[in-house]
C-alpha positions as CSV (number, residue, x, y, z in Angstrom):
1,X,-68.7,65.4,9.9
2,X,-66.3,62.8,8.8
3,X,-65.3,60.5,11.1
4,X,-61.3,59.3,11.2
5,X,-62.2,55.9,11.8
6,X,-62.8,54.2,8.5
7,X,-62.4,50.5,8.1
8,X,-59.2,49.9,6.1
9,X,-60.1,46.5,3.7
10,X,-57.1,46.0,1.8
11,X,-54.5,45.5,4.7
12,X,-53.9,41.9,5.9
13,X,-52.9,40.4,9.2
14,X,-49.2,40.0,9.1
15,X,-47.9,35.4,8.4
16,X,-45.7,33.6,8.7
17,X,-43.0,33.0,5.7
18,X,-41.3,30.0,6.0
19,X,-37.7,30.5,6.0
20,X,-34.9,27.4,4.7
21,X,-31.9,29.5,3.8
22,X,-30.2,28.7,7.0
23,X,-30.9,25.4,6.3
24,X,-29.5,25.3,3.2
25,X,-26.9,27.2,4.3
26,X,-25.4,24.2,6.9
27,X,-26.5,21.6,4.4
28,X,-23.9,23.3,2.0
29,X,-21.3,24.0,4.7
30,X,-21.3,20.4,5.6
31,X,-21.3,19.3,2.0
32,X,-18.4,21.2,1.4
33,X,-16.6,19.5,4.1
34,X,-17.1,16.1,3.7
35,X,-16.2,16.6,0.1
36,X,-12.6,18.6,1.0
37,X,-12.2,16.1,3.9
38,X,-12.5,13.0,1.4
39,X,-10.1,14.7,-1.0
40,X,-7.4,15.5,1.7
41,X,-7.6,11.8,2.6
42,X,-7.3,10.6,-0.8
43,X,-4.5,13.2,-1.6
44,X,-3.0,11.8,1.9
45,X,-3.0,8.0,1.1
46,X,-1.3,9.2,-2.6
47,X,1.1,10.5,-1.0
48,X,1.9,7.8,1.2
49,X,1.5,5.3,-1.4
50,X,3.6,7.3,-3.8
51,X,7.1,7.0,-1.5
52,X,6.1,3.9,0.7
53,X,9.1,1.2,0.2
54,X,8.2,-2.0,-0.9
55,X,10.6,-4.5,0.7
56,X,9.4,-7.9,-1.0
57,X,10.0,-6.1,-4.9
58,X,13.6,-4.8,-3.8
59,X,14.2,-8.0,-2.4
60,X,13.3,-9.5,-5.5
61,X,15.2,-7.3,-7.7
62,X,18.7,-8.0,-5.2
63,X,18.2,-11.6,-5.6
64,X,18.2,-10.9,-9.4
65,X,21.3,-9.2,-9.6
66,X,23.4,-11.7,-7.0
67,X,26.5,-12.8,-8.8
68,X,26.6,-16.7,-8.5
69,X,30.3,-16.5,-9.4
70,X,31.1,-15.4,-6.2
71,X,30.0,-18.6,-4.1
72,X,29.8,-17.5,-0.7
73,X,28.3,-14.2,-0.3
74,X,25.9,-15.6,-2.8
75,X,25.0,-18.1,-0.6
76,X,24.3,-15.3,2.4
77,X,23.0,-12.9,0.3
78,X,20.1,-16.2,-1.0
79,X,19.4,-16.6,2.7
80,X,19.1,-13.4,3.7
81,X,16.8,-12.1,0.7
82,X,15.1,-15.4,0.3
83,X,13.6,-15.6,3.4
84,X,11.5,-12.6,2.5
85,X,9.4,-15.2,0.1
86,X,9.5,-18.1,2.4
87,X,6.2,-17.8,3.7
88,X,4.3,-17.1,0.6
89,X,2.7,-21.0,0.4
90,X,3.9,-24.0,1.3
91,X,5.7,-24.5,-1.9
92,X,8.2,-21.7,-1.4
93,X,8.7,-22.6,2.2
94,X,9.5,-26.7,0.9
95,X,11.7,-24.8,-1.8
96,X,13.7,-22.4,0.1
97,X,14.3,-24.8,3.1
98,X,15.7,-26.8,0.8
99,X,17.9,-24.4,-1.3
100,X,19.1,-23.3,2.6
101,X,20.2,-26.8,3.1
102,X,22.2,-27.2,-0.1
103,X,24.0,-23.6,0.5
104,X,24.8,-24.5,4.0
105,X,28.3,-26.1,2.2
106,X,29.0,-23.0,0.9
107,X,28.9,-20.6,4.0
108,X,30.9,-20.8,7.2
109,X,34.2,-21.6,5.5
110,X,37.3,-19.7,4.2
111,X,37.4,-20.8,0.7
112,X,34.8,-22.0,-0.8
113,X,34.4,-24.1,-4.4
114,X,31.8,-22.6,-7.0
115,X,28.7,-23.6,-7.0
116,X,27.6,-26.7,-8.5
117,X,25.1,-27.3,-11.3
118,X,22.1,-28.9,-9.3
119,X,22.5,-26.0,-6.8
120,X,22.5,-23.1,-9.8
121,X,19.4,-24.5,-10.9
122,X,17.7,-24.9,-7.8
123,X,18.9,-21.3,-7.3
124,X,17.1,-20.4,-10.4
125,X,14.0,-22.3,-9.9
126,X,13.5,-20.3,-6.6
127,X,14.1,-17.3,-7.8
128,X,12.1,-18.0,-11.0
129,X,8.9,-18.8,-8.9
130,X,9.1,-15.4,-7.2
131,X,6.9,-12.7,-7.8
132,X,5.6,-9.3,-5.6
């Protein structure tokens, strides 16, 4: 008689497979988003960068293109624009408060004589010594 219980040797307990893929899976996903994160922020600042306004270089470039011939809205238009630069060092603020004082004769009146050669040049230096 046979017997239906025979020992089965080739059939192994069932282990346990160690399984990363989710693992990798979130390491990847947050990869990915740091990386698209860091590219919309640097796309961003281009952006802003790109179109920002620079008031000290259009400044710079008015005070280039004053006309000295006409005396007294030079002399406002140097005040007003030259006070942008006033606080870059102690130089420019010894310069411009100076170059104030000498326009001072040229604003606040009617008529007004052209300007004189010591205030041209001083008018030059301070513009000459400018930069953004």
């Amino acid at each position: 008689m046979q017997t239906k219980d025979i020992p089965l040797h080739d059939i192994k307990a069932l282990i346990e497979i160690q399984e990363y893929s989710l693992y990798y899976f979130i390491a990847l996903v947050g990869v990915v988003s740091i990386v698209t994160l860091l590219l919309v922020y640097l796309l961003i600042n281009y952006l802003k960068s790109r179109n920002s306004f620079n008031i000290r270089a259009e400044h710079l470039k008015l005070l280039k293109e004053i006309n000295l011939n006409d005396t007294k809205n030079a002399a406002y238009e140097i005040t007003l624009y030259g006070s942008t630069f006033e606080f870059d060092s102690e130089h420019h603020s010894r310069t411009y408060l100076t170059l104030v004082e000498d326009l001072e004769t040229y604003k606040y009146k009617k008529n007004v004589e052209s300007f004189n050669r010591e205030t041209k040049n001083s008018i030059e230096n301070y513009i000459g010594m400018l930069d953004v």
